[in-house]
C-alpha positions in Angstrom: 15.1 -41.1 -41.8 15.3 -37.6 -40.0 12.2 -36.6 -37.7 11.1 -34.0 -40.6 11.1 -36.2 -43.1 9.3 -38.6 -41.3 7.1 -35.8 -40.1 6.4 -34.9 -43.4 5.6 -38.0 -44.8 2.9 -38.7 -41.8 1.7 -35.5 -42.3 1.1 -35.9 -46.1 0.0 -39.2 -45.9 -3.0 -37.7 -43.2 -3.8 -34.9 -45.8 -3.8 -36.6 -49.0 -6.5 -39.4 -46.8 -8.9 -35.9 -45.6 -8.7 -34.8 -49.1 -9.9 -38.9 -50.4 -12.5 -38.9 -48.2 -13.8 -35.4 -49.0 -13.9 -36.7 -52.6 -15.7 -39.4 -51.7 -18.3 -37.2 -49.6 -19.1 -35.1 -52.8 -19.2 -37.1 -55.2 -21.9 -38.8 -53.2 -23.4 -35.7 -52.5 -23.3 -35.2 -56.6 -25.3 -38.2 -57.4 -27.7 -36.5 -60.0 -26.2 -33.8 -60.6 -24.4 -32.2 -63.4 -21.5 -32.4 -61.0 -21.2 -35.9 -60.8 -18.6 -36.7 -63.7 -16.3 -34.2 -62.0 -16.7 -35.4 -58.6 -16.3 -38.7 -59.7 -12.9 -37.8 -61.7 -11.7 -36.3 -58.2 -12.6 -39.1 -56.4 -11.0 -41.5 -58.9 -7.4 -39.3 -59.1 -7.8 -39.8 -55.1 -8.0 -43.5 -55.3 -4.7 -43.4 -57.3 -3.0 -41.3 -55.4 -3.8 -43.5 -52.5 -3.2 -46.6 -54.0 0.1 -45.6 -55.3 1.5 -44.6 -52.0 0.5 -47.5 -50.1 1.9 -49.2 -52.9 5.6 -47.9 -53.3 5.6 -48.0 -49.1 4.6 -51.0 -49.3 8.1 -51.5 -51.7 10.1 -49.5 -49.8 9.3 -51.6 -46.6 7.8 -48.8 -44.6 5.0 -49.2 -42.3 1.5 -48.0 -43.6 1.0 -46.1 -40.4 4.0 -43.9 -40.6 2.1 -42.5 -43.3 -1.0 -42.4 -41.8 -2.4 -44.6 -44.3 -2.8 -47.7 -42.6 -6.7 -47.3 -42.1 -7.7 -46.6 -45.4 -8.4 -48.6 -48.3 -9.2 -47.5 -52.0 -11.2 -50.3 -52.8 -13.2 -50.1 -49.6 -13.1 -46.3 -48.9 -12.7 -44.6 -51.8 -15.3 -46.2 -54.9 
């Protein structure tokens, strides 16, 4: 792969983890609120989305950390 793409893909991989983990921060935040379903909707889409792309690197043979991904797990991190 060319230095963008793999820029990209680290880059993505480090934003798409910020934005997990600030779905997991509100929804925690939420509990008891009329907000909670939402937040918990976010936080769930985030797991996916997570899951998914550690999944199909995982397929593709590439290493976790070269997307930044490698310290994260949904079913630890993201519930």
């Amino acid at each position: 792969m060319s230095s963008t793409t793999d820029n990209y893909l680290r880059d993505l991989g480090e934003l798409i983890k910020e934005r997990a983990r600030d779905a997991k921060r509100e929804k925690d935040a939420a509990e008891g609120t009329d907000r909670y379903d939402y937040e918990l909707g976010r936080l769930t889409a985030m797991h996916e989305v997570v899951s998914l792309m550690q999944q199909q690197a995982e397929a593709f043979g590439l290493d976790l950390s070269a997307l930044a991904l490698d310290d994260i797990s949904p079913e630890e991190h993201l519930t």
